[in-house]
C-alpha positions as a Python dict, from the first residue, in 0.01 Angstrom:
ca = {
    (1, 'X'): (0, 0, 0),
    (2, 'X'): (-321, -82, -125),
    (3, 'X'): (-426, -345, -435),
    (4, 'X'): (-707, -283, -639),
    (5, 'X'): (-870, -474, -940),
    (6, 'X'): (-953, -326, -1263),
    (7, 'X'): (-1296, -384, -1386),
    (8, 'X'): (-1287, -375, -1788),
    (9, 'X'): (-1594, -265, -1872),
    (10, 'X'): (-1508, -238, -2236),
    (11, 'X'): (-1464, -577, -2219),
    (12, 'X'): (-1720, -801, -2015),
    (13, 'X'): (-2126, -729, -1989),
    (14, 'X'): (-2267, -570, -1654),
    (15, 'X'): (-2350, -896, -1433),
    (16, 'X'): (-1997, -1039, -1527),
    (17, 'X'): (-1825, -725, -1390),
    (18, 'X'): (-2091, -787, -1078),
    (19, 'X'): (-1922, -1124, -1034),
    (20, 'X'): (-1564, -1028, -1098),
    (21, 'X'): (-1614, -754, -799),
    (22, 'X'): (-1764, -1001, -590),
    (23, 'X'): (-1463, -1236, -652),
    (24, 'X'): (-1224, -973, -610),
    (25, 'X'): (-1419, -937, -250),
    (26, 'X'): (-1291, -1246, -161),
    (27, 'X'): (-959, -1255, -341),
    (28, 'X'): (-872, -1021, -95),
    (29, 'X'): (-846, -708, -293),
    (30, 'X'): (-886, -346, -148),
    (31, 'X'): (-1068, -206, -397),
    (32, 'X'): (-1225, -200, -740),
    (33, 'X'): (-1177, 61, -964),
    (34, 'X'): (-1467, 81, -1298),
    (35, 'X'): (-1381, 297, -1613),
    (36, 'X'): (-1680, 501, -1713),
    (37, 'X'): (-1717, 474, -2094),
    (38, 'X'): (-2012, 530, -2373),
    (39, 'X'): (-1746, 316, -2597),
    (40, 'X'): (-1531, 41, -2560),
    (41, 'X'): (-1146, 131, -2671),
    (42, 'X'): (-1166, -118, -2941),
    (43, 'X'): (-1444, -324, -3143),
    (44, 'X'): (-1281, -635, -2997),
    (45, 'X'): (-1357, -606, -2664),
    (46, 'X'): (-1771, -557, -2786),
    (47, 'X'): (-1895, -386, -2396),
    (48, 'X'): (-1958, -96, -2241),
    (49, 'X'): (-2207, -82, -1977),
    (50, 'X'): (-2341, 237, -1774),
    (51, 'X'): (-2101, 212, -1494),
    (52, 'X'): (-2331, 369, -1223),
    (53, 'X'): (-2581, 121, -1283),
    (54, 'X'): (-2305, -139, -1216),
    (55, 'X'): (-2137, 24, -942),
    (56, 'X'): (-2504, 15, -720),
    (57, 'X'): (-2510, -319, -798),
    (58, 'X'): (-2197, -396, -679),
    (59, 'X'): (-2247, -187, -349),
    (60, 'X'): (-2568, -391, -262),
    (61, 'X'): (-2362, -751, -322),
    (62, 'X'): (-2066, -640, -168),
    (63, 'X'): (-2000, -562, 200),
    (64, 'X'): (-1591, -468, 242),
    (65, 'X'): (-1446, -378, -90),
    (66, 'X'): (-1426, -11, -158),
    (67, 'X'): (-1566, 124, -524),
    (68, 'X'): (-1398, 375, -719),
    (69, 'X'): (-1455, 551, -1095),
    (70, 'X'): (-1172, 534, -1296),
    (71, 'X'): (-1241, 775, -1450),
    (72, 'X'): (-1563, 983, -1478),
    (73, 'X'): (-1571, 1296, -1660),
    (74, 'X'): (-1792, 1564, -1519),
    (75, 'X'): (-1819, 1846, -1765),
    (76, 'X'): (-1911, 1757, -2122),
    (77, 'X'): (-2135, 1411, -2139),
    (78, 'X'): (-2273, 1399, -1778),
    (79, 'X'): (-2313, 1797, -1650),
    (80, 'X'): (-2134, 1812, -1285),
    (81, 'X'): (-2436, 1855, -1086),
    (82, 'X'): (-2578, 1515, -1184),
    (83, 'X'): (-2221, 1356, -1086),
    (84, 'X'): (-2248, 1546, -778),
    (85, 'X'): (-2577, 1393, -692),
    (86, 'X'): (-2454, 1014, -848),
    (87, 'X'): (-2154, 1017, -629),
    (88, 'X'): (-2320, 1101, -323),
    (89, 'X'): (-2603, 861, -379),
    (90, 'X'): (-2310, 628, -418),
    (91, 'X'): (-2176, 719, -101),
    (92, 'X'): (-2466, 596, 76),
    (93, 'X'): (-2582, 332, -61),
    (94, 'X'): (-2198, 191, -7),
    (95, 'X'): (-2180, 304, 344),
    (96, 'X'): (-1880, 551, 239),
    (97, 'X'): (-1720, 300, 21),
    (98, 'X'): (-1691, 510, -265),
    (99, 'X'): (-1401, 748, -424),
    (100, 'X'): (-1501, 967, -719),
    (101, 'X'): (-1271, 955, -946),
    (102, 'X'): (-1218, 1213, -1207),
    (103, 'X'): (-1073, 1341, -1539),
    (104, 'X'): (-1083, 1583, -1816),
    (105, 'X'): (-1223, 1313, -2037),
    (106, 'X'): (-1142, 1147, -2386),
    (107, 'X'): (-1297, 1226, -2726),
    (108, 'X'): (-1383, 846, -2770),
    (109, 'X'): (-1682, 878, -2509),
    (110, 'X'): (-1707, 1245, -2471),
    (111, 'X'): (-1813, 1361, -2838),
    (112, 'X'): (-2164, 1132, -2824),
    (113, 'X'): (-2350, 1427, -2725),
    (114, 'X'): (-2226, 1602, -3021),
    (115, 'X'): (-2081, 1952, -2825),
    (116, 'X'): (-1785, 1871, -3043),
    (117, 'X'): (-1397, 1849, -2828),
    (118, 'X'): (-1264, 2161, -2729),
    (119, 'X'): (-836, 2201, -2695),
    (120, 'X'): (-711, 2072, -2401),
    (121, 'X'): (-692, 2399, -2233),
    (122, 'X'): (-1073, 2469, -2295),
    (123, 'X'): (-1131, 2129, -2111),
    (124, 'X'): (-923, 2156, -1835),
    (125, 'X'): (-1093, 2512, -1780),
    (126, 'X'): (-1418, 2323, -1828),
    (127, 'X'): (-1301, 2044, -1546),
    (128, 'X'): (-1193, 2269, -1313),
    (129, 'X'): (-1550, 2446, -1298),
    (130, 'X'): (-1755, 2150, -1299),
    (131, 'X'): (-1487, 2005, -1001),
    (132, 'X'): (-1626, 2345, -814),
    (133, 'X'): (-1925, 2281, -893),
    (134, 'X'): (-1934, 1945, -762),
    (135, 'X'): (-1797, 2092, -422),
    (136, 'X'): (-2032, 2325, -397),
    (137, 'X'): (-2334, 2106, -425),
    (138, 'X'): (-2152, 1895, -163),
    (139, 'X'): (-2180, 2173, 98),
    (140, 'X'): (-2561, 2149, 44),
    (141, 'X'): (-2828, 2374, 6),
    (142, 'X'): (-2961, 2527, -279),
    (143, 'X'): (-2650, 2676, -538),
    (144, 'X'): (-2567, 2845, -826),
    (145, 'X'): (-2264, 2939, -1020),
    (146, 'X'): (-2170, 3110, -1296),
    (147, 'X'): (-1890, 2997, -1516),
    (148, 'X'): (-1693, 3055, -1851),
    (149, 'X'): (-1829, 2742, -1987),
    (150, 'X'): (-2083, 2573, -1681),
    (151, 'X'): (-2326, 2681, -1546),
    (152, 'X'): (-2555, 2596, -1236),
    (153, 'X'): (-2861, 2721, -1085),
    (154, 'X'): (-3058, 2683, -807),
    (155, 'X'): (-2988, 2344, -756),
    (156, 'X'): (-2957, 2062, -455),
    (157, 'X'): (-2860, 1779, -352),
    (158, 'X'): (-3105, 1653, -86),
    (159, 'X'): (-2912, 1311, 5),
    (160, 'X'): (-2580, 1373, 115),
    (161, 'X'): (-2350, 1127, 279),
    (162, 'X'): (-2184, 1230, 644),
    (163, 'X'): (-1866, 1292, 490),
    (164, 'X'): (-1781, 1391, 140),
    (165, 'X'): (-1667, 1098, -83),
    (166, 'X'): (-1289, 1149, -163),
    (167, 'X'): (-1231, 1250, -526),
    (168, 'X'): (-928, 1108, -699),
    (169, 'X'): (-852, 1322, -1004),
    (170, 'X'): (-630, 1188, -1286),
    (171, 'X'): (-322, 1336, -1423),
    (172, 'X'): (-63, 1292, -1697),
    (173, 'X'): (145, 1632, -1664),
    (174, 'X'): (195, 1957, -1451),
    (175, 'X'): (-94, 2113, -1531),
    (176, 'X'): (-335, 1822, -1475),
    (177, 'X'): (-139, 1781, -1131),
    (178, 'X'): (-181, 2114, -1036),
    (179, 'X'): (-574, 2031, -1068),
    (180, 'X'): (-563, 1726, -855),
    (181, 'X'): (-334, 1910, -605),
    (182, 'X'): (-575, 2219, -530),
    (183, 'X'): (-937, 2031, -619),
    (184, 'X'): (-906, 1707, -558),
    (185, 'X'): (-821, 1466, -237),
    (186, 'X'): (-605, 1254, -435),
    (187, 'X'): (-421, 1214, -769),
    (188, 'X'): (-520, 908, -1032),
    (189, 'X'): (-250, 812, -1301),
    (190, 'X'): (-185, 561, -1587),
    (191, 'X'): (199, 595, -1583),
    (192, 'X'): (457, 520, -1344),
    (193, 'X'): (608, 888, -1451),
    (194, 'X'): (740, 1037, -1128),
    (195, 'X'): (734, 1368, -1229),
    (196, 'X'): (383, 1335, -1238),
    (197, 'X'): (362, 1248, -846),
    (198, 'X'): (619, 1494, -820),
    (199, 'X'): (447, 1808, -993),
    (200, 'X'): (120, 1661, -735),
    (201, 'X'): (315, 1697, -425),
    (202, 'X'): (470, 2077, -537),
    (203, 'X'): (133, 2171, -603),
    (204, 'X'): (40, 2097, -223),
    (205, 'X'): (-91, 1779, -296),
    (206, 'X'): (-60, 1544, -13),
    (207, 'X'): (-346, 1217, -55),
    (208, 'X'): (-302, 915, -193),
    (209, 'X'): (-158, 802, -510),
    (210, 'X'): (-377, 577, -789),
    (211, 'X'): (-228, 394, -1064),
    (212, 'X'): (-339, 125, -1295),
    (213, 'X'): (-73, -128, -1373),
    (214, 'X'): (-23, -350, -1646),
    (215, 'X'): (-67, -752, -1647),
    (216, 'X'): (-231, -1001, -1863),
    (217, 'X'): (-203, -1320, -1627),
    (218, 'X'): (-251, -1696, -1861),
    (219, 'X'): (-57, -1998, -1845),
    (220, 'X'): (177, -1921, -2055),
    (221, 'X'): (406, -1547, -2134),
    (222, 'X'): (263, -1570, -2482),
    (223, 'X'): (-82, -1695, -2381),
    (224, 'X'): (-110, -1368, -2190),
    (225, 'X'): (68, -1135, -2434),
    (226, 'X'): (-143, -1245, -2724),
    (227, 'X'): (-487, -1166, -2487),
    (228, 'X'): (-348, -838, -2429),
    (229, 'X'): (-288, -766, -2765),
    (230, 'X'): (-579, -864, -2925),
    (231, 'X'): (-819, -616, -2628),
    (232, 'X'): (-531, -403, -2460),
    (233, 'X'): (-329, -277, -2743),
    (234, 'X'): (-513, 51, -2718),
    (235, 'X'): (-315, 94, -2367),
    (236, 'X'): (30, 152, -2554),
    (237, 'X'): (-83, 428, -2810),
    (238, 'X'): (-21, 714, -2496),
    (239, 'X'): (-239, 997, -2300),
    (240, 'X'): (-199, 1223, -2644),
    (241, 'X'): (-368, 969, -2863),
    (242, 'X'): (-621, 785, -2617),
    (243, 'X'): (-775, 1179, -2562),
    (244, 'X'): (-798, 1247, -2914),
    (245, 'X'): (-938, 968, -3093),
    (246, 'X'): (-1321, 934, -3174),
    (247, 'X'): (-1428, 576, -3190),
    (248, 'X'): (-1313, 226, -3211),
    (249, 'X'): (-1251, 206, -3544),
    (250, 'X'): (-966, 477, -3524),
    (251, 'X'): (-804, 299, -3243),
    (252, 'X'): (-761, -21, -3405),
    (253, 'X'): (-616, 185, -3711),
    (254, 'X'): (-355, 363, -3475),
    (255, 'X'): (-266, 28, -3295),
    (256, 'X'): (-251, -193, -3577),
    (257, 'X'): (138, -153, -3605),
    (258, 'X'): (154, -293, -3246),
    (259, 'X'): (390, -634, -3172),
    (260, 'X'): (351, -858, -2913),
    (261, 'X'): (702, -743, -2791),
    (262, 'X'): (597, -447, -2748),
    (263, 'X'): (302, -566, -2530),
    (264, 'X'): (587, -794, -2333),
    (265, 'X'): (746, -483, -2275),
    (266, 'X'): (462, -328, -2056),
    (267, 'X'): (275, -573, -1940),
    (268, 'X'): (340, -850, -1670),
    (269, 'X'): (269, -1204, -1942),
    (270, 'X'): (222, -1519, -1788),
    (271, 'X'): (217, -1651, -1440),
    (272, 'X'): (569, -1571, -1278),
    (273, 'X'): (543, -1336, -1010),
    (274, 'X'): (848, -1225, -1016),
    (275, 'X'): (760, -1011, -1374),
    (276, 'X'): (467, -894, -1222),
    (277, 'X'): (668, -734, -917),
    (278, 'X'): (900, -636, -1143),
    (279, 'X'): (625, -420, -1360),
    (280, 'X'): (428, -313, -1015),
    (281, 'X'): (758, -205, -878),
    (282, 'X'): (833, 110, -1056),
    (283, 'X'): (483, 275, -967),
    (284, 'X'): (562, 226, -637),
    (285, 'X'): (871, 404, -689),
    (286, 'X'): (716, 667, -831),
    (287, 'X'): (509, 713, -492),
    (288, 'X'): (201, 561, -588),
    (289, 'X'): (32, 399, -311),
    (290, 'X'): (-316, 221, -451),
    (291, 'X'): (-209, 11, -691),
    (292, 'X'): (-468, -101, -991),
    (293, 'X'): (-427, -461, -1120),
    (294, 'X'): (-508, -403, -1435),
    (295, 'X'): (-592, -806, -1611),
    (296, 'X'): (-569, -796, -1992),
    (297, 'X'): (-536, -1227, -1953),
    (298, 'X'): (-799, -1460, -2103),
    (299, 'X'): (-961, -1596, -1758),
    (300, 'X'): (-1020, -1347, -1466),
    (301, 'X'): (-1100, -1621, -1259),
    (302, 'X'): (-783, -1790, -1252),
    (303, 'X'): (-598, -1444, -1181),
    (304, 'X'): (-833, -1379, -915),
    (305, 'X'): (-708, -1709, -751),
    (306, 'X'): (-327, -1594, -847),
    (307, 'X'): (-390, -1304, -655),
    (308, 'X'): (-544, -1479, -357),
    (309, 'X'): (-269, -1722, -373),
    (310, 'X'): (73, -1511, -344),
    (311, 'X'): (23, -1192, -563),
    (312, 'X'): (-111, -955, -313),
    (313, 'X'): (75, -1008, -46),
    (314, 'X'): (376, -980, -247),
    (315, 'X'): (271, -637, -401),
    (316, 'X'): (176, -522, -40),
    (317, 'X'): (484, -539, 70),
    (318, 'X'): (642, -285, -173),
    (319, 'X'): (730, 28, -46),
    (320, 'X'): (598, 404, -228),
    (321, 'X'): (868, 633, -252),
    (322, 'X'): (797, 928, -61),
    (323, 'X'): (816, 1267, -198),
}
């Protein structure tokens, strides 16, 4: 099992996420895993920095912790040749600390560039082209291709790391699963569904398992459940809303009717660890095995020092359910 630590970037400026991976270096943590947004999911929150801007900086400061999207989309904002060339200059500059991590994107960041948002199976058409595009480049030399919706040509990527940087792509249902399963080296979730893990693995999926779990560590339950609410309330309106929804201003709308017992519900509150085994415990079940520590709490360093204290060695020793 392996911990990572969420880095909000919807919700702290780019040299506070540089110090909260830095700190999550020496908490002990795996990984860090970096959301790549043009908006933040709600006003509240107030950031959203260029992620690969970030994620150099981190590489240079850092010397152990690996570096992960979470998630990028490759087809509609960025075109998949310029992630291609951004993950592999990534790869390098990290020593082959990076995963790319992938989805089919969200309307929220996705509709800046004003191509309008297609039905869902027009974009996962679109993602599965710009995934083998992506490839392609990655086998170097100059390339073209010709697809329904991308297109590519004569292009190269002249600095290419020894080995391809694992790509993690993210799933909700079968059809996203079978995606991950047959282009990607790994499968990314935000659910502890196991029918998601499940539909991976019958797909011929057989790497690693991501999944971004829910906590909002404070000194108190309702300390922590109140931060969450007031930033991470977006989190509870599902996969079907978060894709759909075009700015901020919607999401608050859609979340207003949101309690604090229903936060309580998801998220690991307060500072027992106990609760926040009990929350990390069914995505292990599930059989995911790189677990996300996802902080919604008011004071990152104190969880970082929660984490370093008991937390991770605690979560380590849960076991994914093999399927």
């Amino acid at each position: 099992m392996q911990i990572g630590y969420k880095l909000a970037t919807e919700q702290y400026g780019p040299q506070e996420l540089i110090r909260q991976a830095i700190a999550a270096e020496a908490a002990g943590f795996d990984f860090v895993e970096m959301s790549d947004h043009y908006h933040p999911w709600l006003n509240e929150q107030g950031h959203s920095a260029f992620t690969w801007s970030v994620l150099g900086a981190i590489a240079a400061k850092t010397e152990r912790i690996g570096l992960v999207t979470g998630v990028t989309c490759p087809s509609m904002r960025y075109h998949p040749a310029i992630v291609a060339q951004a993950a592999a200059t990534m790869a390098l500059v990290s020593e082959g600390r990076f995963v790319l991590g992938v989805g089919s994107g969200e309307r929220l960041n996705e509709h800046v560039t004003g191509r309008g948002w297609p039905a869902v199976s027009e974009r996962h058409t679109m993602f599965r082209e710009a995934l083998e595009i992506i490839r392609l480049l990655w086998q170097g030399g100059y390339r073209s291709y010709e697809g329904t919706y991308l297109r590519l040509e004569d292009a190269r990527v002249f600095d290419l790391p020894p080995e391809q940087p694992m790509i993690a792509v993210a799933a909700s249902g079968a059809a996203s699963s079978r995606i991950a399963a047959e282009l990607g080296d790994a499968l990314f979730a935000t659910e502890e569904k196991p029918e998601i893990v499940r539909h991976y693995r019958e797909a011929g999926g057989t790497g690693p398992g991501y999944a971004e779990v829910p906590m909002a560590f404070a000194g108190s339950e309702s300390e922590g459940a109140q931060s969450a609410l007031t930033y991470f309330r977006w989190a509870l309106s599902g996969w079907k809303v978060m894709s759909e929804l075009p700015n901020p201003v919607n999401f608050e709308a859609a979340t207003a009717q949101v309690r604090e017992e229903d936060i309580r519900e998801r998220f690991a509150c307060g500072n027992d660890p106990a609760r926040y085994l009990e929350v990390a415990k069914p995505f292990a079940d599930a059989g995911f095995d790189r677990l996300v520590l996802m902080n919604a709490g008011p004071d990152p360093r104190a969880f970082f020092d929660f984490c370093d204290a008991d937390l991770i060695r605690r979560l380590r020793e849960l076991t994914p359910a093999k399927s």
